[in-house]
N, C-alpha and C positions, 0 to 999 in steps of 0.2 A: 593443777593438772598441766599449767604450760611447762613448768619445772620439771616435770618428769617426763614429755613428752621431748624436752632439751637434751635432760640425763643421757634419756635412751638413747637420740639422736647422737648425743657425742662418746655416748658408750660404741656404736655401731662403728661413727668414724674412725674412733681409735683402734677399734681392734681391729677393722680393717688393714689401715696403717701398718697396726702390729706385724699382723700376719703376713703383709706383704714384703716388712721389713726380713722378715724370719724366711721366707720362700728364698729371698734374694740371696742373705747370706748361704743358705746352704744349697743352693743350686749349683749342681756340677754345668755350668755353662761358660762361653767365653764372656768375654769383657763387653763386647759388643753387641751380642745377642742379649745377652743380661740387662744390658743400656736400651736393647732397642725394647725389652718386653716393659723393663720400669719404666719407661717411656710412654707407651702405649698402657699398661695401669693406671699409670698417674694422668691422663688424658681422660680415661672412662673413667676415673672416681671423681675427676674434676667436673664432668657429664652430669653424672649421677646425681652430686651433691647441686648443682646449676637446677634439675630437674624436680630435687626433692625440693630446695627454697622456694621454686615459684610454686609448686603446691603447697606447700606450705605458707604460703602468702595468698594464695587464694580462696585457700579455708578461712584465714584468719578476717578476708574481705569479706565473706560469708557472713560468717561467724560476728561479724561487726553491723553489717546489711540488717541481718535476721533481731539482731537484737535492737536496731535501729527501730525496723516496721513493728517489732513487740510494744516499746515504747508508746510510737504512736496510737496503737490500738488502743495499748492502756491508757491513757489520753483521753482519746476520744470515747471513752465508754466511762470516761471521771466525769466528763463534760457532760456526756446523754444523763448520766444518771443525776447528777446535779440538777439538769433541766427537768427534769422528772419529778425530784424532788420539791421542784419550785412550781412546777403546776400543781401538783398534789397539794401544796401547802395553798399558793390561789382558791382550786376547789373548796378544800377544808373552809378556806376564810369566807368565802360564797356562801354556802351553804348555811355555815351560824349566822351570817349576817342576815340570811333570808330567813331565819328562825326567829329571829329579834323581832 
């Protein structure tokens, strides 16, 4: 799922790129207008991507958190049931002994 969540992600960058590329060439503008708008693009896609990484780093903290505290859960219910298991067997062994 990361690999395709990557794909997407640099399928999205690049045609961004693309298309920006393609606006610029065919843009009836001057030299400097054209400068100052790829300027101010390349600014908000640098934004953008700045915005999208710390989410993306945030989920994956989540994402790492959550499966942390799973762990431990699972853990500790190996442990209870273990000790569960071992009084049950104590009982069990009480009980025949008390039958002897």
């Amino acid at each position: 799922m990361a690999n395709n969540s990557k794909g997407f992600t640099f399928g999205i960058i690049t045609g961004a790129i693309v298309g920006a590329v393609t606006a610029i060439l065919l843009a009836p503008d001057s030299g400097s207008n054209t400068r100052s708008k790829v300027s101010y693009r390349v600014q908000s896609y640098i934004d953008d991507l700045k915005s999208l990484i710390d989410e993306l780093s945030d989920k994956k903290y989540t994402v790492s958190d959550a499966r942390k505290q799973g762990d431990e859960v699972v853990e500790d219910a190996k442990q209870k049931a273990e000790d569960l298991l071992k009084e049950a067997e104590d009982l069990l062994s009480n009980l025949n002994q008390g039958k002897n």
